[in-house]
C-alpha positions in Angstrom: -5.6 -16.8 54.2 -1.8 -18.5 53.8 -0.6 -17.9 50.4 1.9 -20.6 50.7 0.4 -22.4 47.7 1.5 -20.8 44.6 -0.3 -23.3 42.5 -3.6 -22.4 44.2 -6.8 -22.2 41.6 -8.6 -18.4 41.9 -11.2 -17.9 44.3 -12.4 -14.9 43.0 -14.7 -16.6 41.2 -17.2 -17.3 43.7 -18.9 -20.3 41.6 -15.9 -22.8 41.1 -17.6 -25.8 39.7 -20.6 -23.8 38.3 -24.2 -23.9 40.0 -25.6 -27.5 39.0 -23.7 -30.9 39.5 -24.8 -34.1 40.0 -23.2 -37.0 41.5 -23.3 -39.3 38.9 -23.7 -43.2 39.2 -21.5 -45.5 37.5 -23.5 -47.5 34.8 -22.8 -51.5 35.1 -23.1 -53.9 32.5 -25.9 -56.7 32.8 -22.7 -59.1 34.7 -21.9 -56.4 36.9 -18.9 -55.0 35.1 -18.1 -51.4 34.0 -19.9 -49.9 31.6 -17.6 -47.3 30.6 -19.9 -46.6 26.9 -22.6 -46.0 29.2 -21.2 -43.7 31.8 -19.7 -42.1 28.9 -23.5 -41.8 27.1 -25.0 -40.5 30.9 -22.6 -38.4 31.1 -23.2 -36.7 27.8 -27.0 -36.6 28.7 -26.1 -34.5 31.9 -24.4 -32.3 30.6 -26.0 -31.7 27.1 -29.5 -32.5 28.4 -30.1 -31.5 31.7 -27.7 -28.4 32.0 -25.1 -29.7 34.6 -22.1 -27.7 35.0 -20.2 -30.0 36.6 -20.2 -34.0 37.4 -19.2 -35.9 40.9 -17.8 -39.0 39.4 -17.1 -42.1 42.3 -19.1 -40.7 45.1 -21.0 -42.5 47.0 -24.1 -42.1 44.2 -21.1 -43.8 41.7 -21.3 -46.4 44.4 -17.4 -45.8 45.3 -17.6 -48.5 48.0 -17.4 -51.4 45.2 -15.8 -50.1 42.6 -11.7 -50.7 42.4 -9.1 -48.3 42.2 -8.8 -49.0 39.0 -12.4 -48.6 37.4 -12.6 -45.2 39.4 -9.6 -44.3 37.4 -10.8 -45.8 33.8 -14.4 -43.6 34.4 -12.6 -40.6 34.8 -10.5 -40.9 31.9 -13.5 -41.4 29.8 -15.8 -39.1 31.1 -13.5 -36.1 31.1 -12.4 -37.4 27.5 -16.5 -37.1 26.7 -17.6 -33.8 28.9 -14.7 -32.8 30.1 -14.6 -29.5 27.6 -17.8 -28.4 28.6 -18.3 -29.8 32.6 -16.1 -29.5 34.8 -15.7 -33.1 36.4 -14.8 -33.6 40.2 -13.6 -37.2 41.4 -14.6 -38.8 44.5 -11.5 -39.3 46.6 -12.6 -39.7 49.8 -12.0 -42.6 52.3 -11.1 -43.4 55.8 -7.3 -43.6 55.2 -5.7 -41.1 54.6 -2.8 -42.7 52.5 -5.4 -44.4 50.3 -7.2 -41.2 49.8 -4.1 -39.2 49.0 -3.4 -42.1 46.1 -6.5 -41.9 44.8 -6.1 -38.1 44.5 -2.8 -38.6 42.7 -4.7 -41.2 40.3 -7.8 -38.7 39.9 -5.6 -35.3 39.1 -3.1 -38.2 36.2 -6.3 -38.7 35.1 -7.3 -35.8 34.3 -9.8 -34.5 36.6 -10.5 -30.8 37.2 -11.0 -30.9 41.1 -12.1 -33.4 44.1 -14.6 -34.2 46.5 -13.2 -35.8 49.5 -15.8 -36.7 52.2 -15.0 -36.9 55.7 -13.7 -40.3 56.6 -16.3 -42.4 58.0 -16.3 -45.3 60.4 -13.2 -44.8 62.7 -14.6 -41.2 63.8 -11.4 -39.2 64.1 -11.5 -35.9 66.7 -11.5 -32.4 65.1 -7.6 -32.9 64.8 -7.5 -35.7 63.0 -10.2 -34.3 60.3 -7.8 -31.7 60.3 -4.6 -33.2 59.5 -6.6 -35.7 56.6 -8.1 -32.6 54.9 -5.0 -30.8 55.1 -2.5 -33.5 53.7 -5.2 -34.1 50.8 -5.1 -30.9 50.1 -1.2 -30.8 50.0 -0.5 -33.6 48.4 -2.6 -32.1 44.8 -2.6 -29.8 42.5 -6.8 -29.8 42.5 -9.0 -27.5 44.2 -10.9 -29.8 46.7 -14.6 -29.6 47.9 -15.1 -30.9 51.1 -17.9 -33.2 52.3 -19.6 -32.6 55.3 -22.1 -35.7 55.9 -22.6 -36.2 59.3 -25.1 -38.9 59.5 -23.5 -41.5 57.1 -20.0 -40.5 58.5 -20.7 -40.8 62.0 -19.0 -37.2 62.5 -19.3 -33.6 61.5 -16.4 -31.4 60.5 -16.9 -28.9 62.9 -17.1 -24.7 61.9 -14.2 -24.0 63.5 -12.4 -27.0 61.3 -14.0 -25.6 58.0 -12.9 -22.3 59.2 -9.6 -23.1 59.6 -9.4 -25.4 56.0 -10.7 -22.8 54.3 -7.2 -21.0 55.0 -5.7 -23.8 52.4 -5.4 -22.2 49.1 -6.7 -25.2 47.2 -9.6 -26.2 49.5 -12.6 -23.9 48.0 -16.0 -26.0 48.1 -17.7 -27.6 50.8 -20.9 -30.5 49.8 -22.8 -29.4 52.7 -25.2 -32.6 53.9 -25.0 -31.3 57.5 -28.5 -30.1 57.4 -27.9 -27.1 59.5 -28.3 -24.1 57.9 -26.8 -21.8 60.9 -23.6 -23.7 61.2 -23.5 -23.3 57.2 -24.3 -19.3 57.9 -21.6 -19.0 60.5 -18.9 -20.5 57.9 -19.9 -18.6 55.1 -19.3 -15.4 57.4 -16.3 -16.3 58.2 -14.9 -18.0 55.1 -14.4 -17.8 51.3 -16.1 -21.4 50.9 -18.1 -21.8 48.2 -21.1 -24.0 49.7 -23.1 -26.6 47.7 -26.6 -28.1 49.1 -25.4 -31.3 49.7 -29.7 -32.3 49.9 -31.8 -31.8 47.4 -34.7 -30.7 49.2 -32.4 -27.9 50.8 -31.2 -26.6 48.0 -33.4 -23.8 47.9 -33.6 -22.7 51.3 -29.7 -22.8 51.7 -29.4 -20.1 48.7 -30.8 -17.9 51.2 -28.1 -18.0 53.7 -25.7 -17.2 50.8 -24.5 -20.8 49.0 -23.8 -21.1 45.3 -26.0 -24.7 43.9 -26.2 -28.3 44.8 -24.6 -31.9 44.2 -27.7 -33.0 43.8 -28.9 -36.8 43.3 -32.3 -36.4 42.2 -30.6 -34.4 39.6 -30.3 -36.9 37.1 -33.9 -36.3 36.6 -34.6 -32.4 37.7 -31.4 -30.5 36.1 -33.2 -28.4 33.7 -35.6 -27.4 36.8 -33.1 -27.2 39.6 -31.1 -24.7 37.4 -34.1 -22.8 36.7 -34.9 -22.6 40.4 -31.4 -21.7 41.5 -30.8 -18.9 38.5 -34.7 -17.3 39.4 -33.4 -17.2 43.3 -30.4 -15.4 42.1 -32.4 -13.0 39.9 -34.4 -11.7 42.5 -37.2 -13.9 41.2 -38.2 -15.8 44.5 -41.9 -16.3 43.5 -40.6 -18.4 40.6 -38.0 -20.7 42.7 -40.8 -21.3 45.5 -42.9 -22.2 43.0 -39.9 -24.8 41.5 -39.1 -25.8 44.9 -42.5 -27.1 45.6 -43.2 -28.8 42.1 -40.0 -30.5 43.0 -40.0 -31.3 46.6 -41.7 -35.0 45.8 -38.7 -36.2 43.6 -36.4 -34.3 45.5 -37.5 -36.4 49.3 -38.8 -39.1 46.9 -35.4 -40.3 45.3 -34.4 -40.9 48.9 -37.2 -43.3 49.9 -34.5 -46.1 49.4 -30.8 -45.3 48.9 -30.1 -42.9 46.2 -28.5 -45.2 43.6 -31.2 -47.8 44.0 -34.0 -45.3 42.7 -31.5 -43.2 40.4 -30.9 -46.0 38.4 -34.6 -47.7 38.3 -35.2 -44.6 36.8 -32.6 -43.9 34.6 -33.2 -47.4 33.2 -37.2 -46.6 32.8 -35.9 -43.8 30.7 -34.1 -46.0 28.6 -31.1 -44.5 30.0 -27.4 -46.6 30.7 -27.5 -47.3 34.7 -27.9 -51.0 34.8 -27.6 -53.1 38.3 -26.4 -52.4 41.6 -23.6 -53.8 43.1 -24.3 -55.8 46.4 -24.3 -54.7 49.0 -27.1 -52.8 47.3 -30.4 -53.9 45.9 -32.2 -53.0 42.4 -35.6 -51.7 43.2 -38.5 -53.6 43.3 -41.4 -53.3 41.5 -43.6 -51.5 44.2 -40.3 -48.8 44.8 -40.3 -48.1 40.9 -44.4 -47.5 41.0 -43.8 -45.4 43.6 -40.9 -43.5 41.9 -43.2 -43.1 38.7 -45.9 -41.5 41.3 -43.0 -39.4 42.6 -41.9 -38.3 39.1 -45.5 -37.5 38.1 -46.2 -35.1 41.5 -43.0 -33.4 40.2 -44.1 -33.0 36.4 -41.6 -35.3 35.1 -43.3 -38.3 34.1 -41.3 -41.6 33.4 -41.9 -43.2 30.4 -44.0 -46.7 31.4 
């Protein structure tokens, strides 16, 4: 590990951004606009009412592909204003160029964020090298500890192990969102690395606890904190028996937030809840009436009914 970095956050503490975050989504207003009271209100509920320790703010759930550099910035301003002494609130920085995303980090950390998530950039598939050299000058270029995101399938390629290995070396990379769904290339970087790993699936959040990660960004979240948390504090109790038992009772909101894109279901339900979320930005779709049926189904398998 290079320890060129003097301003380098401790790693000792093997849970940097806590066990439970949720990638939030960025409440509009009925025209479409920002709703910064509302993001500020959701926010609150996360934290104060379903236990999150930290918040993803303009990820791909705060539908980051349509909002502008300058909403991303006025959302994190008001959310860490709102949560930001009790959550630790990481900004979506991520795109695929590596000037912009440097910018946006600058933004993010004036802003007053307490760390980044910067996904691996999508569309114009860089080699190994290039994913390299993006991560790295991210990393450089801010004062934030950084949690990578490894999401092969949306994009179109994976940051290899020996990649991870080697960013791991960078004293302010310390997190990885793993969405790679392969728990044995997660296994073979944790034994090799410092990285603390975050289920970057809902449904795998359990499972990947075994092979030694720390929580999950979780989507489904916005609805299953309390439980999630539960389930990830029994697993490290020694208590298995009770996070099966979670894991199972959860599983159908957990695969069943996914049935359509995230956001789309997220904030049908949010809305049902009486919660701020309002509409989706095109290119995305509000749900229709048969996916919110079916999300009220997929509430009620997991216990957690949504009001009619």
């Amino acid at each position: 590990m290079t320890h060129d970095h003097p301003a380098a956050p401790d790693r000792s503490a093997s849970r940097p951004f806590g066990r439970l975050i949720t990638a939030m989504v960025t409440p509009f207003a009925a025209d479409g606009s920002l709703d910064l009271d509302g993001a500020v209100r959701l926010a609150q509920h996360l934290v104060d009412e379903q236990g999150n320790d930290a918040l993803v703010l303009n990820g791909t759930t705060g539908e980051s592909p349509t909002t502008s550099d300058a909403e991303k910035e006025n959302l994190i301003r008001a959310v860490v204003e709102a949560v930001g002494d009790r959550a630790r609130i990481l900004a979506g920085v991520g795109t695929n160029d590596t000037r912009h995303t440097i910018e946006l980090a600058a933004q993010a950390e004036k802003a007053g964020a307490h760390g980044l998530l910067v996904v691996t950039p999508y569309y114009n598939k860089p080699p190994q090298s290039g994913l390299l050299r993006h991560f790295t000058a991210v990393a450089d270029g801010t004062g934030l500890p950084i949690m990578l995101y490894d999401i092969p399938h949306r994009a179109g390629t994976a940051i290899a192990t020996d990649t991870l290995v080697r960013l791991a070396e960078h004293g302010r990379i310390v997190a990885v969102k793993d969405a790679k769904g392969d728990l044995t290339a997660t296994s073979e970087v944790l034994a090799r690395t410092d990285l603390a790993y975050y289920s970057g699936e809902d449904a795998l959040t359990l499972p990947a606890l075994a092979v030694g990660t720390v929580g999950v960004v979780g989507t489904s979240t916005h609805f299953t904190g309390v439980q999630t948390k539960q389930m990830i504090e029994a697993y490290e109790a020694g208590d298995h028996a009770t996070a099966l038992a979670l894991h199972r009772r959860l599983l159908p909101l957990y695969t069943g937030i996914f049935r359509t894109q995230g956001v789309i279901l997220v904030k049908a339900g949010l809305a049902a809840k009486g919660l701020p979320a309002g509409p989706v930005r095109p290119p995305l779709v509000d749900a229709t009436a048969d996916e919110l049926a079916q999300l009220r189904a997929d509430c009620a398998a997991a216990g957690l009914a949504l009001p009619e």
